[in-house]
N, CA, C and O atoms as a printed pandas DataFrame, in Angstrom:
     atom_number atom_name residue_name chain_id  residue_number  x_coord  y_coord  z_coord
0              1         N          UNK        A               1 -112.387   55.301  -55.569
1              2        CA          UNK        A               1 -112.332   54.721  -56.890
2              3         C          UNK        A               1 -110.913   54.861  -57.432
3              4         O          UNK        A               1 -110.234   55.878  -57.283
4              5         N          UNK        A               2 -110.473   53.633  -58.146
5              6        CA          UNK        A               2 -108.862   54.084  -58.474
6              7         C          UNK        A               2 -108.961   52.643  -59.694
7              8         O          UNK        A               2 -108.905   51.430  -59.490
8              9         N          UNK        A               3 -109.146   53.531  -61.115
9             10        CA          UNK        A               3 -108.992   52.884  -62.152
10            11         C          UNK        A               3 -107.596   52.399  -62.333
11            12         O          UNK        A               3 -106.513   52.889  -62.011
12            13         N          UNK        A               4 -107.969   51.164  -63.014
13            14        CA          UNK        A               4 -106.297   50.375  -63.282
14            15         C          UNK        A               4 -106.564   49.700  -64.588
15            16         O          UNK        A               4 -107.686   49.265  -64.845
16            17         N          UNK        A               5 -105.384   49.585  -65.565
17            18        CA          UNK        A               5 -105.454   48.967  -66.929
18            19         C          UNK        A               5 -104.670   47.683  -66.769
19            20         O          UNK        A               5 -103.582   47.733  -66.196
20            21         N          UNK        A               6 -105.080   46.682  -67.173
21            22        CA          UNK        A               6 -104.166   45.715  -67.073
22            23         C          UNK        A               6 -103.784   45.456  -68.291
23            24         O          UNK        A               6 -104.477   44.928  -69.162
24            25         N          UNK        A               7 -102.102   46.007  -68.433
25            26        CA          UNK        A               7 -101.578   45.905  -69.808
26            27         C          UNK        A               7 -101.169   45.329  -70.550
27            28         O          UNK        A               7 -100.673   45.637  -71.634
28            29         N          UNK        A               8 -101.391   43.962  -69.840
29            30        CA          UNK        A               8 -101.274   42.784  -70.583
30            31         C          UNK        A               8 -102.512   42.067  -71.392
31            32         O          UNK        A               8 -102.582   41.149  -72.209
32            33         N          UNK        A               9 -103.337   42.840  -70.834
33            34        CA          UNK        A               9 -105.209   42.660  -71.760
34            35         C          UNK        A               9 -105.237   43.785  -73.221
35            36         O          UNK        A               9 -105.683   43.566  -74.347
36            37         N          UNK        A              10 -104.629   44.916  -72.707
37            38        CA          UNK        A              10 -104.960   46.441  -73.297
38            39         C          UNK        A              10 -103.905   46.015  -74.811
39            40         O          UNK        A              10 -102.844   45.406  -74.950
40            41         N          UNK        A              11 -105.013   46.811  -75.906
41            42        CA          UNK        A              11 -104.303   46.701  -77.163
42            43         C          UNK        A              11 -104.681   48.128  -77.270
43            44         O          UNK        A              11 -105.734   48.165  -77.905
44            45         N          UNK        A              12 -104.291   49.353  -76.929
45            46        CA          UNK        A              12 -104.380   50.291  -77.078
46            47         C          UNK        A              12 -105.386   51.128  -78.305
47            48         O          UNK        A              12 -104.968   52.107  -78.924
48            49         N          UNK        A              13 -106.726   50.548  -78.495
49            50        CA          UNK        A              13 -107.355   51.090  -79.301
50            51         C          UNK        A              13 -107.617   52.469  -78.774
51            52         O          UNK        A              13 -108.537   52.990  -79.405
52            53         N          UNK        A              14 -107.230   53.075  -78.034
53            54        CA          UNK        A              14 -107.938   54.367  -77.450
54            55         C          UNK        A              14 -108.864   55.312  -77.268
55            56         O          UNK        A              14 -108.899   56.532  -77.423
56            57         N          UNK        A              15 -109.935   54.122  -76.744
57            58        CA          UNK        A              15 -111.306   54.585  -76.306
58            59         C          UNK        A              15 -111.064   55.409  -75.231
59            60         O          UNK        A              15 -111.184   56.634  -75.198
60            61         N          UNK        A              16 -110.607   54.429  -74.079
61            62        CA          UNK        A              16 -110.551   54.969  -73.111
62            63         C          UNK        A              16 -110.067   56.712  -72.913
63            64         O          UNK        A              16 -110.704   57.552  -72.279
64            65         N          UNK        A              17 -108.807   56.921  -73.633
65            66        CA          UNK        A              17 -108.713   58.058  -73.951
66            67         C          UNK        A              17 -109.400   59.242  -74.369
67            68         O          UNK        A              17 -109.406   60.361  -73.857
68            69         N          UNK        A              18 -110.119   58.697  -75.635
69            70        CA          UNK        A              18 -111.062   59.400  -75.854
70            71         C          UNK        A              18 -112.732   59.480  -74.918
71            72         O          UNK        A              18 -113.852   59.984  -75.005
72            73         N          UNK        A              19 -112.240   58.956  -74.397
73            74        CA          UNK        A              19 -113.592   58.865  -73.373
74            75         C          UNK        A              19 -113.243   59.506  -71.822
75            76         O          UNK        A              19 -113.924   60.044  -70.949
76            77         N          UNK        A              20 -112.499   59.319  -71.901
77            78        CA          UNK        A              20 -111.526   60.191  -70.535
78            79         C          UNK        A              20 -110.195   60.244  -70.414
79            80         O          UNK        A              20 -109.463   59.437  -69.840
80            81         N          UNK        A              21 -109.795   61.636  -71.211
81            82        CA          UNK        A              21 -108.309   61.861  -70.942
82            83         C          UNK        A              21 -107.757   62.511  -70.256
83            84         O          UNK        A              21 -106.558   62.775  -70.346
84            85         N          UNK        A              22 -108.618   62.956  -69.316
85            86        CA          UNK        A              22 -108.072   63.129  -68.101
86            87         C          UNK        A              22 -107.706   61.980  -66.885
87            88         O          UNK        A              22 -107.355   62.226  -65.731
88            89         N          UNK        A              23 -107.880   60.806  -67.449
89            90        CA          UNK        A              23 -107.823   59.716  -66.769
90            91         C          UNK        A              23 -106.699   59.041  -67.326
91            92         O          UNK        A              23 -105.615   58.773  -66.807
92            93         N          UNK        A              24 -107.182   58.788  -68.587
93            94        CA          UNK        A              24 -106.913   58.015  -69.070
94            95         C          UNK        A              24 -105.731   58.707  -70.990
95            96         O          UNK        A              24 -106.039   59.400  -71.960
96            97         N          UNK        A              25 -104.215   57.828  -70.478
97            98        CA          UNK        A              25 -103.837   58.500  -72.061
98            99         C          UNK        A              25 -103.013   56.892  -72.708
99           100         O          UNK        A              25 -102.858   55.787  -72.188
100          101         N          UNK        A              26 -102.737   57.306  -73.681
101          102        CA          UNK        A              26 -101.927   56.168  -74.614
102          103         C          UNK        A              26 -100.676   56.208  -74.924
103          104         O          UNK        A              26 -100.217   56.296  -76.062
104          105         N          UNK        A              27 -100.110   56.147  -73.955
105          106        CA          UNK        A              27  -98.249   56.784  -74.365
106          107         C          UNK        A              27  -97.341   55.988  -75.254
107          108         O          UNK        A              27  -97.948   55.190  -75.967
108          109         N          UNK        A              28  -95.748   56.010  -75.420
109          110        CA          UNK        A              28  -95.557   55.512  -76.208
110          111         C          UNK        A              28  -95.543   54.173  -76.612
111          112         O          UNK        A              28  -95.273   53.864  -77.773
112          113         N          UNK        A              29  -95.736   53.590  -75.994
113          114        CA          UNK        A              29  -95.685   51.541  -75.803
114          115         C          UNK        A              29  -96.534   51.724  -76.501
115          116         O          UNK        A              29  -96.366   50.965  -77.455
116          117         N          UNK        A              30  -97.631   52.446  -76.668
117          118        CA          UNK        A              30  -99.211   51.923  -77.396
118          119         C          UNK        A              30 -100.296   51.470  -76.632
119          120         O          UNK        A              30 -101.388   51.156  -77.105
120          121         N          UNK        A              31 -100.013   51.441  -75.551
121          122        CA          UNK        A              31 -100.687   51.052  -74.684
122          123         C          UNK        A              31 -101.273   52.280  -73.506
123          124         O          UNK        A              31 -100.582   53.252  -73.200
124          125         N          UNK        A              32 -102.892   51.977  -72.839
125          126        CA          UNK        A              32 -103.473   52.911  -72.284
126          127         C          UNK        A              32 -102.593   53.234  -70.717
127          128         O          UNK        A              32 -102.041   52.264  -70.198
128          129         N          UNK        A              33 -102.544   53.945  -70.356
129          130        CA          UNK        A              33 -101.946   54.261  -69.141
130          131         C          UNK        A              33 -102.853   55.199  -67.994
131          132         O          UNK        A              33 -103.533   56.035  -68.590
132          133         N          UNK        A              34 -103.009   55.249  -66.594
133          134        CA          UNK        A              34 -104.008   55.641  -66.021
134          135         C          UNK        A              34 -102.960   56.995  -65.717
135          136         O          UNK        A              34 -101.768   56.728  -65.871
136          137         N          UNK        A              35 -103.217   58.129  -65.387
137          138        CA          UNK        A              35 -102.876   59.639  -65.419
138          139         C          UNK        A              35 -103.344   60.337  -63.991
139          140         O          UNK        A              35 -102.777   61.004  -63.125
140          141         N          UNK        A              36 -104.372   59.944  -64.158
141          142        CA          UNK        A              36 -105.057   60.071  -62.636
142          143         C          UNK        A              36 -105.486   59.086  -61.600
143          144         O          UNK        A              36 -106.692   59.256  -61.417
144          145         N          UNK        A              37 -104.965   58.008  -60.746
145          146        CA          UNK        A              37 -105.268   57.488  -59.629
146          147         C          UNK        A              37 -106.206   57.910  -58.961
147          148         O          UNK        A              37 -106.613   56.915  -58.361
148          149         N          UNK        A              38 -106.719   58.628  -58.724
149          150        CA          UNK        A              38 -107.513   59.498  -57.591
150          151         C          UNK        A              38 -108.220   60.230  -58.317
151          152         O          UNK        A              38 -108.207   61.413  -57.978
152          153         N          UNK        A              39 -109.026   59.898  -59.465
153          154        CA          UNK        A              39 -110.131   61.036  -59.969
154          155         C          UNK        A              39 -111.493   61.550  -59.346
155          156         O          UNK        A              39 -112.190   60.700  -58.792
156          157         N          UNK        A              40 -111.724   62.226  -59.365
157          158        CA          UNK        A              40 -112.863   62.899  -58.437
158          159         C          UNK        A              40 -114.271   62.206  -58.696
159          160         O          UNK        A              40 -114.502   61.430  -59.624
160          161         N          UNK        A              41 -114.991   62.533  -57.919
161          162        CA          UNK        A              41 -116.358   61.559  -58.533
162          163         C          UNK        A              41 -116.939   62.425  -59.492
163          164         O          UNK        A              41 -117.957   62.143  -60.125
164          165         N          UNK        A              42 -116.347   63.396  -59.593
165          166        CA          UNK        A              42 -117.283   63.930  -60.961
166          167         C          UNK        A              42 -116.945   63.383  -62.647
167          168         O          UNK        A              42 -117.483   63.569  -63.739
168          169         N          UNK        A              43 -115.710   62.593  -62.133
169          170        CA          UNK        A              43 -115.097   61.696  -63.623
170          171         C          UNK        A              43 -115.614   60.363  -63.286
171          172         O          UNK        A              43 -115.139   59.444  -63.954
172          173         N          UNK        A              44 -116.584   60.027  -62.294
173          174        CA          UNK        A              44 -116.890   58.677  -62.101
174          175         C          UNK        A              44 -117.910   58.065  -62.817
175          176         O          UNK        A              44 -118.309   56.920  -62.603
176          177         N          UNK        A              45 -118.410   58.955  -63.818
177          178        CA          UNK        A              45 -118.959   58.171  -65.092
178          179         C          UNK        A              45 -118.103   58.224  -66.564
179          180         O          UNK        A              45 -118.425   57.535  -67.532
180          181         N          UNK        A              46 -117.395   58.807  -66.559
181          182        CA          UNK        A              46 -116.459   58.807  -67.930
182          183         C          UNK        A              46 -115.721   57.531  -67.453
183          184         O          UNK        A              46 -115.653   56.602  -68.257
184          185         N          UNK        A              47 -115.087   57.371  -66.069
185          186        CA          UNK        A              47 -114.259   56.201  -65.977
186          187         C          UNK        A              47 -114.927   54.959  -66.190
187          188         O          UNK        A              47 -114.330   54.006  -66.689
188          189         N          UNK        A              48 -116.391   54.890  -65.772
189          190        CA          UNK        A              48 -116.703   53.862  -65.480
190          191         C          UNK        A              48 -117.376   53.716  -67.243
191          192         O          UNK        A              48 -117.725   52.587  -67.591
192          193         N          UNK        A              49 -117.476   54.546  -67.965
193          194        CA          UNK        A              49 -118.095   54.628  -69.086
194          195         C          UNK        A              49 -116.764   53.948  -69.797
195          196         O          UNK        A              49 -117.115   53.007  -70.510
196          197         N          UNK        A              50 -115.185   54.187  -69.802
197          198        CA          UNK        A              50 -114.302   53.885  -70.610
198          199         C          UNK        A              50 -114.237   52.337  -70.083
199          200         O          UNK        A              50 -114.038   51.451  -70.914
200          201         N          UNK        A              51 -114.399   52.030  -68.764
201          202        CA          UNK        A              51 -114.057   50.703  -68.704
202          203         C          UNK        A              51 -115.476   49.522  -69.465
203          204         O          UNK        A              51 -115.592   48.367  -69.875
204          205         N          UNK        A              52 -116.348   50.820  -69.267
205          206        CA          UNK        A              52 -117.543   49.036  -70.022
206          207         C          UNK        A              52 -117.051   49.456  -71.607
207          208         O          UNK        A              52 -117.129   48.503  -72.382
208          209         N          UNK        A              53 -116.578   50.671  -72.180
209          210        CA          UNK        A              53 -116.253   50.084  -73.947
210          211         C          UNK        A              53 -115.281   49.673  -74.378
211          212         O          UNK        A              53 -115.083   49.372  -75.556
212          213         N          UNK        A              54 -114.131   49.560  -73.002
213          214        CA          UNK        A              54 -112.980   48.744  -73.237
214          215         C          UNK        A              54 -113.251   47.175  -74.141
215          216         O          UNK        A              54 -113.855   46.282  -73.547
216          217         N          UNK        A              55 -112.838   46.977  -75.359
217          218        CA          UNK        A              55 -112.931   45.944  -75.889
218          219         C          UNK        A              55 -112.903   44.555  -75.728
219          220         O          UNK        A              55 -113.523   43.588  -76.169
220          221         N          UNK        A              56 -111.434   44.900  -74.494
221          222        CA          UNK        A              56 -110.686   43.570  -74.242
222          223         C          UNK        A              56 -111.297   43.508  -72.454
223          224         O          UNK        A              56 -110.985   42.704  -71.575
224          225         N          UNK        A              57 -111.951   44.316  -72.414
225          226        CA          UNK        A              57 -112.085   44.571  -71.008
226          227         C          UNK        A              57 -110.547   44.639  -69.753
227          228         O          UNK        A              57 -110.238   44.140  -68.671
228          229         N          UNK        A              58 -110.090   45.381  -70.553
229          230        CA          UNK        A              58 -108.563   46.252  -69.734
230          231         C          UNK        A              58 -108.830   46.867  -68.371
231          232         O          UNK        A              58 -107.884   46.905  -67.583
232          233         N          UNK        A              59 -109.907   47.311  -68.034
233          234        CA          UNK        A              59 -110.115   48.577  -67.205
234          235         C          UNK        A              59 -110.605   47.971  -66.306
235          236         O          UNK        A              59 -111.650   47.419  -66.650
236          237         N          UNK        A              60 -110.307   47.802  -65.211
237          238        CA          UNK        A              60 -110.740   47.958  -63.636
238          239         C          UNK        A              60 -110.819   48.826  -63.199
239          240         O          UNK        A              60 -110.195   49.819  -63.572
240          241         N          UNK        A              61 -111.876   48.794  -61.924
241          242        CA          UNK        A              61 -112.297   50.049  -60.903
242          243         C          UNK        A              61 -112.225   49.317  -59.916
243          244         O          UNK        A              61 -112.957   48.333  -59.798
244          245         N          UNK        A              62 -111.114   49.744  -58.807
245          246        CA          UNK        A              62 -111.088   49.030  -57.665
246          247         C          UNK        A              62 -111.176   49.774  -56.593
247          248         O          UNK        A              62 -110.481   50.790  -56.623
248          249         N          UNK        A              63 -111.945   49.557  -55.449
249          250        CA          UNK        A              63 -112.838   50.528  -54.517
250          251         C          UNK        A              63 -114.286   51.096  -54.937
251          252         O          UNK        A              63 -114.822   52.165  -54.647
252          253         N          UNK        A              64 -114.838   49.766  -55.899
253          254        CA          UNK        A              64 -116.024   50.819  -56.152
254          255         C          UNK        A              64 -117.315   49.949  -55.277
255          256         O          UNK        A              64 -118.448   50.425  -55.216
């Protein structure tokens, strides 16, 4: 599993963050940024949880 934001979708409301910041943070652009590439499957419902409340639908999971 290897979450990706596409930051040209992402308006940095920071769900994702708050939904997994160990994954997932909001640096300075304003925009979400992925932190962890390689999260363990024990974050494989927070990730997959931040990408369905992504608004704009930003968040991919590729390898799933």
């Amino acid at each position: 599993m290897k979450p990706v934001v596409d930051r040209d979708l992402c308006i940095g409301c920071g769900l994702c963050q708050d939904t997994c910041p160990e994954v997932f943070v909001i640096e300075d652009d304003g925009l979400a940024h992925v932190i962890n590439e390689s999260p363990g499957h024990e974050l494989y419902g927070q990730v997959r949880d931040a990408a369905d409340i992504c608004p704009v639908e930003a968040i991919s999971i590729v390898g799933e």
